[in-house]
C-alpha positions, 0 to 999 in steps of 0.5 A: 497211565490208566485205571482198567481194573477196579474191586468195589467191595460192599460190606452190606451196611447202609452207606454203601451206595455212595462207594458204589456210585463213585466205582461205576463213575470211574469204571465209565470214566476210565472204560474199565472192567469192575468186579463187585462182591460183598464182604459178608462172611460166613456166620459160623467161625464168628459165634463158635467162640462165643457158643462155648458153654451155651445150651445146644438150643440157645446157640442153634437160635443165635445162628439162625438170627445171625445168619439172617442178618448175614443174608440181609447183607449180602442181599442188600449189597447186590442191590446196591451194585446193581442199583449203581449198574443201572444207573450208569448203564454199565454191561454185566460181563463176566470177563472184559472186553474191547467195546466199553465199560463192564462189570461183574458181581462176584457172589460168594458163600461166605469167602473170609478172603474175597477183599484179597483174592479179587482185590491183589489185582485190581488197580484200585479198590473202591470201599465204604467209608466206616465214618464215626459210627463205624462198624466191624464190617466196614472196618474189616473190609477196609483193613483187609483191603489195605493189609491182605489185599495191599492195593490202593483203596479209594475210601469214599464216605456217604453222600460224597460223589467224585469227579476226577476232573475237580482239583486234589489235594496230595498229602505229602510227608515223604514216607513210602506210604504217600508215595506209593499212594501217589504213583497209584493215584497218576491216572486220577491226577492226571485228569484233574484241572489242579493239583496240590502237594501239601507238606505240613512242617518239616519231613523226617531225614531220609524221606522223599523230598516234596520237590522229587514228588512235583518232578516225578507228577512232570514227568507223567504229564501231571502238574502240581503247585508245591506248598509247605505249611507250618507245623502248628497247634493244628492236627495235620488232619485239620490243615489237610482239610482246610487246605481242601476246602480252600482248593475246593477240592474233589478228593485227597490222596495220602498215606495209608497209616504211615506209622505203625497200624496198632499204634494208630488204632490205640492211639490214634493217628492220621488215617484213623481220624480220616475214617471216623470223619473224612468229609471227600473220597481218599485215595491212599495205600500203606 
């Protein structure tokens, strides 16, 4: 299985460079084709809620400064893929070809649905972890990915690189979630000198089976070492990270918010903490 096609989608935040740097790595290692573009929307439907009532002078000003800073991001965003493209030596095409990796920036002017229209496609999509001090923007493209898009993101937080051959650890509690997660992530797991599926206590009834996850990596050419781990005081998020750590694991894979999304985002939950603190690149999918 191969990894051809890869989004990486740039809100224009400041960490940004490390998502970019793990797409163009990919994209040589897989010989791929990646189209980037920022995520930065147009300015006007976000303030005409709030201009409700202003004085036509004061909501004239706040567009003019928001629109600013809307340009700064998508400056900032093109500068970030394209610091990346030099770096890795990646050619600027338009459309793929037979000779090697390549790649395209994707300008828009404001596009609210560019994370779903060049991303339904893609084989993966490559997006900033929004980290503890999250913003709407980083957010927003995360979600749209995840929900619009409804492709696998690989979510890499700043200062993290990603080297498919390094071991990885699979998060595994039998829901469709992890395993659509799984069959998505075959091209990375195959390249990578150890792999671990993780199960932390029991799985509820009906779910996939730990074991069936192990043959369906056999059949692709992937092994894997199985281990359970006891359901304890310990947050799942805790035991997947120890479990990394003493694998010295180069990234994850897990479900993307296996329970319901506005559940998690209320109260909390796995793929919510993951965004606030997730220490290595994920790959996950809802």
């Amino acid at each position: 299985m191969y990894m051809k096609s890869i989004y990486l989608a740039l809100s224009g935040e400041a960490d940004g460079e490390s998502a970019a740097d793990v797409a163009f790595s990919l994209t040589k290692e897989f010989n791929a084709h990646l189209i980037g573009s920022d995520t930065v929307a147009e300015t006007g439907p976000f303030l005409d809620q709030s201009g409700v009532g202003m004085m036509a002078a004061y909501y004239d000003e706040l567009y003019q400064t928001a629109e600013k800073v809307q340009s700064h991001k998508r400056t900032r965003a093109g500068e970030v893929f394209e610091s990346a493209r030099q770096a890795c030596d990646v050619s600027l095409k338009e459309k793929p070809d037979d000779y090697g990796p390549t790649c395209y920036w994707h300008a828009h002017d404001g596009d609210p649905d560019v994370v779903a229209r060049l991303g339904r496609l893609a084989d993966v999509i490559v997006v900033a972890c929004p980290g503890e001090r999250s913003s709407y923007a980083d957010l927003r493209t995360l979600e749209q990915a995840v929900f619009d898009a409804r492709r696998p993101i690989l979510m890499v937080p700043a200062g993290a690189s990603l080297d498919p051959t390094a071991p990885a650890i699979v998060a595994w509690n039998g829901s469709a979630e992890a395993a659509r997660s799984l069959i998505n992530a075959v091209p990375m797991l195959a390249k990578s000198n150890n792999v671990t599926l993780l199960q932390i206590g029991d799985i509820d009834s009906g779910s996939t089976p730990i074991t069936e996850a192990e043959a369906y990596l056999r059949l692709h050419g992937v092994g894997a070492n199985m281990k359970s781990v006891d359901r304890s005081k310990t947050s799942i998020e805790d035991v997947v990270a120890n479990e990394a750590s003493a694998i010295n694991a180069g990234y994850a894979v897990m479900g993307a918010y296996t329970h319901n999304p506005w559940r998690e985002l209320v109260l909390g939950g796995v793929t919510q903490h993951m965004i606030k603190h997730a220490r290595l690149p994920i790959l996950m999918a809802h």
